[in-house]
N, C-alpha and C positions, 0 to 999 in steps of 0.2 A: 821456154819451149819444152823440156824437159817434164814439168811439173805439170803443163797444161797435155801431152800427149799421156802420161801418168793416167791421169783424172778422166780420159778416152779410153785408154788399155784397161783401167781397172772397172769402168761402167759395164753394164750389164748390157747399154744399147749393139753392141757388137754382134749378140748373140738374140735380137730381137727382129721382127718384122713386120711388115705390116703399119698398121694406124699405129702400136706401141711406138715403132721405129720413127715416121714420120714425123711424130710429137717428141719422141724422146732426144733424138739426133739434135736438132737445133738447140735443144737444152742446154745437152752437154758443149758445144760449141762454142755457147754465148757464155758459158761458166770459165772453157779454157781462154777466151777471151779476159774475164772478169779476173782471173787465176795471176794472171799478170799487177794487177792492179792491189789486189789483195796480197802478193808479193813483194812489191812496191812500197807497201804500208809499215813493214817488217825493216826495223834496221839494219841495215848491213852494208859491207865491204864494198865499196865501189871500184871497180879495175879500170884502167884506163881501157882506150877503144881498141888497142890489137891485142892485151889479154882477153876478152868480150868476144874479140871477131873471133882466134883460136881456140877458145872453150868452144864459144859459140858453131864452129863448125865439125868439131871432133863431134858435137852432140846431133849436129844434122845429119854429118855421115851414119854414125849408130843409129838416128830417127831413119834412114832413108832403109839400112839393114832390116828393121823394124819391118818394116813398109813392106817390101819384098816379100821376109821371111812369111808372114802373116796375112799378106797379099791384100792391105787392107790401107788405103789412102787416106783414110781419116786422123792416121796416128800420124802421117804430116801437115792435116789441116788442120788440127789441134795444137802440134806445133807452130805452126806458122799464126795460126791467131795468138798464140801466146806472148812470139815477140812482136807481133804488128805495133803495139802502143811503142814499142823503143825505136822500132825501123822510120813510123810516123814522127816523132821526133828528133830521131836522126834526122831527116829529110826536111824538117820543118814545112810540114803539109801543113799546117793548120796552128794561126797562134794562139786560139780560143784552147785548140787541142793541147799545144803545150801547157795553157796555164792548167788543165785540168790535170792533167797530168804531175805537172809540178805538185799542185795542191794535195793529190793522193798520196804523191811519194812519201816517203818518212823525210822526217826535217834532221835526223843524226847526219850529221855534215862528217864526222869523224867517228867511224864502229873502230873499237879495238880490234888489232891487229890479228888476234887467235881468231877472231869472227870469219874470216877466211877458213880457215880450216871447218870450222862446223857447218858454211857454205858449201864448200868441196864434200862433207862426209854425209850432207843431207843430198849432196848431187849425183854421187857413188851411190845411194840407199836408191835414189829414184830410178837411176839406170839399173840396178840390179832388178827392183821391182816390176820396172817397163818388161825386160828381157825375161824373168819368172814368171809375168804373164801369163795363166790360161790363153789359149788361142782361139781363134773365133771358129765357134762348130759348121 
């Protein structure tokens, strides 16, 4: 979520309009989309599901602050496309959808334990980023 509203906060589409905006918006969308996936691919720390939910919500809340502040809703639709492939397999909508999903994932079944901490200090680096944001003119 975090890494996919990043990748909206940090794009130039915020500050664009017109045919650029048009074309560019969906861009960025389908990339916070893909951000997930490409994160996926990356070994790392698995938490169980109420570590998951309680990161995961401290970071909606700051997305939603975001939101607000900057009056701009795309930095929660960016988020929300980011986790949709985990909510999708949470929910088990689609089993074609899990196998692919599976497939992308990285196969380290076990990241060493300090891999947590450089998870948490890339996730601290991206909240600080989101919230140092330029604003939209």
């Amino acid at each position: 979520m975090a890494a996919a509203s990043a990748m909206y906060v940090l794009s130039s589409v915020k500050n664009t309009s017109g045919i650029q905006k048009t074309v560019a918006l969906p861009v960025i969308l389908a990339l916070s989309l893909c951000s997930h996936f490409a994160l996926d691919a990356v070994p790392h720390f698995e938490l169980q599901m109420l570590s998951n939910v309680l990161i995961g919500s401290l970071i909606i809340l700051f997305l939603l602050y975001i939101a607000w502040r900057d009056k701009d809703v795309f930095v929660l639709v960016s988020a929300f496309l980011g986790a949709l492939p985990d909510v999708m397999w949470v929910l088990k909508i689609s089993p074609r959808f899990d196998e692919m999903h599976s497939f992308l994932h990285s196969t380290v079944t076990h990241a060493p334990p300090y891999s947590i901490i450089l998870e948490l200090l890339a996730l601290a680096s991206i909240v600080f980023i989101i919230y140092k944001a330029p604003r939209k003119t």
